[in-house]
VMD Tcl script that draws the C-alpha trace (Angstrom):
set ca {
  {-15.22 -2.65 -12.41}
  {-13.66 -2.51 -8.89}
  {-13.60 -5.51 -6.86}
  {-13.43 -5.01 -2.95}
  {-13.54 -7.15 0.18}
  {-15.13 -6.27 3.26}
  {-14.57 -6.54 7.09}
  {-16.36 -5.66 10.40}
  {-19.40 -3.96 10.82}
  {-21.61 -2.64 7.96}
  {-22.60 0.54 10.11}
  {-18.87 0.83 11.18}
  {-16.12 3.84 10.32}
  {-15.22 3.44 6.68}
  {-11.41 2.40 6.08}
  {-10.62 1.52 2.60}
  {-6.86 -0.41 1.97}
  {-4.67 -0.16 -0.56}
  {-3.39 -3.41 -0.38}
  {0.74 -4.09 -0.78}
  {2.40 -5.47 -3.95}
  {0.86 -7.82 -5.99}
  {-1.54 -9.14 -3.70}
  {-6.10 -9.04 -3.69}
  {-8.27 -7.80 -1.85}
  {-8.45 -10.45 0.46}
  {-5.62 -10.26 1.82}
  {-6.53 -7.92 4.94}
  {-5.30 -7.01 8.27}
  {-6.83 -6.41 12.19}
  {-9.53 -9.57 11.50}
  {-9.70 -9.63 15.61}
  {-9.47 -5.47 15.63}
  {-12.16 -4.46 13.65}
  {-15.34 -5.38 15.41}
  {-14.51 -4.35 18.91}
  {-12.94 -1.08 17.31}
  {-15.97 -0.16 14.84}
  {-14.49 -0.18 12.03}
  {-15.50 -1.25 8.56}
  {-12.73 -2.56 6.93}
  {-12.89 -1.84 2.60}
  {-10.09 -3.72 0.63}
  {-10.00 -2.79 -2.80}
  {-8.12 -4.43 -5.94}
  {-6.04 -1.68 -7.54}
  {-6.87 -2.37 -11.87}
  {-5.72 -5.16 -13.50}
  {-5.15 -6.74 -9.96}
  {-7.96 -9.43 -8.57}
  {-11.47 -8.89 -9.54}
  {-11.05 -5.24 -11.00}
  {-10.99 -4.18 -14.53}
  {-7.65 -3.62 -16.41}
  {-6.74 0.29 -17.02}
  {-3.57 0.26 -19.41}
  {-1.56 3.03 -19.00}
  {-3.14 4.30 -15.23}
  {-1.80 6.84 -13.33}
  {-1.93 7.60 -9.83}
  {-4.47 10.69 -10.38}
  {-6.69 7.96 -11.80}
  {-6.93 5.77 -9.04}
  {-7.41 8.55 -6.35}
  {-10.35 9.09 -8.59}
  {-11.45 5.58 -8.60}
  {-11.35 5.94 -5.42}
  {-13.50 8.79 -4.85}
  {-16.21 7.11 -7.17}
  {-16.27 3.96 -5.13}
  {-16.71 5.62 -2.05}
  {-19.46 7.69 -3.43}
  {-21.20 4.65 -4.79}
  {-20.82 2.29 -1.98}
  {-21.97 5.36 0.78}
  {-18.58 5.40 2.50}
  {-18.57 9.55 1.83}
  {-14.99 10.34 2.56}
  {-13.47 7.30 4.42}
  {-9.94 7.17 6.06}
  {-7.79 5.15 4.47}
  {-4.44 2.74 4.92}
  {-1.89 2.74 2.55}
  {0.39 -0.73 2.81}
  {4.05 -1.34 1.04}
  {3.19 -0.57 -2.61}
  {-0.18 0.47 -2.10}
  {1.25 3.48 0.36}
  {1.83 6.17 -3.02}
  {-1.64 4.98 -4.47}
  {-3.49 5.86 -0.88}
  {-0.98 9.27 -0.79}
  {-2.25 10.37 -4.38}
  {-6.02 9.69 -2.59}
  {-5.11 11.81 0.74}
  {-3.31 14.88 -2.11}
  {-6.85 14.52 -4.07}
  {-9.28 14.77 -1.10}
  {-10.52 11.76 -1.86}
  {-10.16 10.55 1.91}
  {-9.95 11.78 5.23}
  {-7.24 10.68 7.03}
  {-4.52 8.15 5.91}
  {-2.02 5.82 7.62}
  {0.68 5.10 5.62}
  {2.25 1.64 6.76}
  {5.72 0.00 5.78}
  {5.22 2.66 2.76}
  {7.00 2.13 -0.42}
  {9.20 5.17 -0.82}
  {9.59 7.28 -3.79}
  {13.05 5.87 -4.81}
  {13.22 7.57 -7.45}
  {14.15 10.53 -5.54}
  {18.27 11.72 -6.01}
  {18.73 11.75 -2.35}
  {18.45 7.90 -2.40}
  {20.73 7.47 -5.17}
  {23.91 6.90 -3.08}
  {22.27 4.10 -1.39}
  {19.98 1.74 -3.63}
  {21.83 -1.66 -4.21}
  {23.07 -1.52 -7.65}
  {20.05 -3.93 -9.28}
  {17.73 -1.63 -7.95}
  {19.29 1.24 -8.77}
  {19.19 0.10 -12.04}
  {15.78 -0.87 -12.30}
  {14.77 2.49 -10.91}
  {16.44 4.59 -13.61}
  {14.87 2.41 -16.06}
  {11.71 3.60 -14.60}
  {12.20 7.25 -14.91}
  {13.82 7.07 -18.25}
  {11.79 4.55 -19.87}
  {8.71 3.18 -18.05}
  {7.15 0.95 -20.78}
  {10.25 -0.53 -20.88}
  {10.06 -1.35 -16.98}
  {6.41 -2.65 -17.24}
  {8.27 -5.45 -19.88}
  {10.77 -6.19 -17.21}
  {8.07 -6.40 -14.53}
  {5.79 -8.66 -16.47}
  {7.82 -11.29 -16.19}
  {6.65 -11.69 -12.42}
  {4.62 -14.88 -11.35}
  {2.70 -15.18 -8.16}
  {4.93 -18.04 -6.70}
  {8.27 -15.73 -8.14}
  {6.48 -13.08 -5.77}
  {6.47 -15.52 -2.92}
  {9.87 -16.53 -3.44}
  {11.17 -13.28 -3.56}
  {9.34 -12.35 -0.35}
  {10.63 -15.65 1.79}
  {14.36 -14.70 0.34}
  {14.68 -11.35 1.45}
  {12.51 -10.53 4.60}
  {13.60 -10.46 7.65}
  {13.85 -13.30 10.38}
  {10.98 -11.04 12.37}
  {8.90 -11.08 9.48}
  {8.73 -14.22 8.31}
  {7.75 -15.32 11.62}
  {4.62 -13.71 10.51}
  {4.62 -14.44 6.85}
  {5.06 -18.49 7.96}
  {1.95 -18.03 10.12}
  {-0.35 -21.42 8.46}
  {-3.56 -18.93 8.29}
  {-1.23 -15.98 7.23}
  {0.68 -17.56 4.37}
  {-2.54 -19.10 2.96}
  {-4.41 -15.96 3.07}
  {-1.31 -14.42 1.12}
  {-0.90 -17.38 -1.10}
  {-4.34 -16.58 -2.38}
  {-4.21 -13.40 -2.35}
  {-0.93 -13.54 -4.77}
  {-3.18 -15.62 -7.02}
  {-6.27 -13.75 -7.22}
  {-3.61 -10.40 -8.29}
  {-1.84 -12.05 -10.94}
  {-5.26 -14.09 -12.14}
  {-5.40 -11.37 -15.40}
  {-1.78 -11.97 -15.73}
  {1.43 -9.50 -14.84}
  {0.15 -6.36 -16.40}
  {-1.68 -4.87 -13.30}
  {1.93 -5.53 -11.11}
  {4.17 -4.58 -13.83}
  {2.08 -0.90 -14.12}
  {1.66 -0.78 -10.26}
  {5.34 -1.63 -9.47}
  {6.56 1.01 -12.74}
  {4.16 4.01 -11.24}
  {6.14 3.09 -7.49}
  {9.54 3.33 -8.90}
  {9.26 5.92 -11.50}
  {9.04 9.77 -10.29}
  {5.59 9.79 -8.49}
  {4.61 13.05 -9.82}
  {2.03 13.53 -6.38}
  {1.39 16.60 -4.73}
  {2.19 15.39 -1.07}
  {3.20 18.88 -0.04}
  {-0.54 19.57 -1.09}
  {-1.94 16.90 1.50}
  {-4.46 18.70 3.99}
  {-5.42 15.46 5.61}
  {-3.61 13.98 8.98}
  {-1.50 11.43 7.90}
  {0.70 9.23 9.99}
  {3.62 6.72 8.88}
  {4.64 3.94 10.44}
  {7.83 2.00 10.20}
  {9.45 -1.28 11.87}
  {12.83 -0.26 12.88}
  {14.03 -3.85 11.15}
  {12.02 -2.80 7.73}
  {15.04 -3.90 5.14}
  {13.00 -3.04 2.56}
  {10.42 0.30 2.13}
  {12.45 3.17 2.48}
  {15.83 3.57 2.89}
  {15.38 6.33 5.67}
  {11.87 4.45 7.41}
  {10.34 6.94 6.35}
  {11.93 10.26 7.92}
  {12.35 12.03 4.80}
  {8.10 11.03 3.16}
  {7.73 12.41 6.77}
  {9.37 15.80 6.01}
  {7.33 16.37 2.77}
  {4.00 15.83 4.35}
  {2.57 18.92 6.36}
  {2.00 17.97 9.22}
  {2.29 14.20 9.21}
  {3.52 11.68 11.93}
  {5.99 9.56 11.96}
  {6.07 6.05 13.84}
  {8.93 4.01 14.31}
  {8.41 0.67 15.97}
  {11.01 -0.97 17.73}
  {11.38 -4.36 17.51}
  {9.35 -4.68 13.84}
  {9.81 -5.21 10.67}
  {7.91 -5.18 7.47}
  {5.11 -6.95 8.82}
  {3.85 -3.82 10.77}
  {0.16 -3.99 9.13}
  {-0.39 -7.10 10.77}
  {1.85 -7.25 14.40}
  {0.45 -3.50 15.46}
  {-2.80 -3.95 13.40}
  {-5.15 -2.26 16.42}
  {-2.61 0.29 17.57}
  {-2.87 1.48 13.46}
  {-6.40 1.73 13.66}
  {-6.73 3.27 16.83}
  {-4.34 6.24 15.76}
  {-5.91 6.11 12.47}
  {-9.91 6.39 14.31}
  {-8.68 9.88 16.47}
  {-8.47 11.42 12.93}
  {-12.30 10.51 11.75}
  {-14.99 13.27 12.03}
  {-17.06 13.01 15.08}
  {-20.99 13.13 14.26}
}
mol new
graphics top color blue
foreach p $ca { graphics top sphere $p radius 0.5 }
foreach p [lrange $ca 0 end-1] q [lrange $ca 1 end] { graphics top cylinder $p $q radius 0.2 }
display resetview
């Protein structure tokens, strides 16, 4: 099973999410944008996460295919699609399959993993990402030791002044308290395999990717990709890079309608 949350108008543009690091379904974005822009808004829990079914082992090529059966079953044919921290290399393995027909790629997890970055991880995550390449199972056991409140904790620690101003929000940090519950309801297992996939060598054929695909960064992002972004950029054909000055992290929810707008020139016209 596949649990999913839904926003806006029924008979509006599909736009699935790939929500960000341990968090449901629920947790969405552009609540005040969606409506007036026609879009409708399809959040869905990534395995083990929320409401959807536990897939030991998953890889990326597995989800993009989840993916593509969901959208076939719920009549969204081949929806665009919004990739957020974490969820940004499961939404890039959907735009390399087909599965979708345009993507925005927000505050993007980079692939870390990569040797150009090497030189300029801190030290603990340098470590954790070479544990990830070498010995992934091994990484899943580190990463199941993560709780929902040691997510929120680790959040409020390291993010930015500019997004926590955000993150504080009363109706924000309830919606993400929640949402940090629903995704670690089954336990760690669907974080630990998410957050294992993200740092390990992705393995995706982004190169491949024949959809438009734009990327957007808060200049004050601390903690995505070490270069916002400019190198994904480079292996994308064709894709667009945004860098947003005065932002952080938070992007997904401070430029929600500017996303969507650059993400609605993409969709087919009828």
């Amino acid at each position: 099973m596949l649990g999913w949350a839904e926003w806006g108008p029924v008979d509006g543009v599909p736009v699935l999410l790939s929500p960000g690091a341990a968090t449901s379904r629920h947790l969405g974005f552009g609540a005040d944008a969606v409506a007036g822009l026609g879009v409708r808004l399809v959040s869905v829990d990534r395995p083990g996460l929320g409401a959807s079914t536990p897939l030991p082992g998953r890889t990326f090529d597995d989800f993009a295919e989840d993916i593509r059966a969901f959208a076939a079953l719920r009549g969204l044919e081949r929806p665009l699609m919004v990739g957020n921290s974490q969820g940004a290399p499961f939404a890039l393995a959907c735009a390399a399959a087909g599965a979708v027909g345009a993507l925005a790629v927000v505050s993007g997890a980079d692939e870390v993993a990569e040797p150009r970055f090497a030189d300029v991880l801190p030290e603990d995550l340098r470590r954790l990402v070479d544990l990830a390449v070498s010995d992934p199972a091994a990484a899943e056991q580190v990463f199941a030791g993560f709780t929902a409140q040691g997510m929120w904790d680790m959040v409020m620690s390291h993010s930015p002044e500019r997004d926590l101003a955000v993150y504080r929000q009363p109706v924000f940090a309830a919606a993400y308290r929640r949402a940090l519950d629903e995704a670690f309801a089954q336990g760690a297992a669907g974080y630990a395999r998410d957050t294992a996939l993200t740092m390990g060598r992705w393995g995706i054929g982004l190169s491949d990717i024949a959809v438009p695909v734009d990327l957007w960064y808060g200049q004050e992002d601390t903690g995505h990709s070490p270069d916002h972004g400019a190198g994904l950029t480079s292996r994308i054909p064709g894709a667009v890079r945004h860098l947003v000055p005065e932002a952080g992290g938070s992007v997904l929810w401070t430029h929600a309608e500017q996303v969507l707008r650059t993400l609605l020139a993409h969709a087919p016209t009828s």
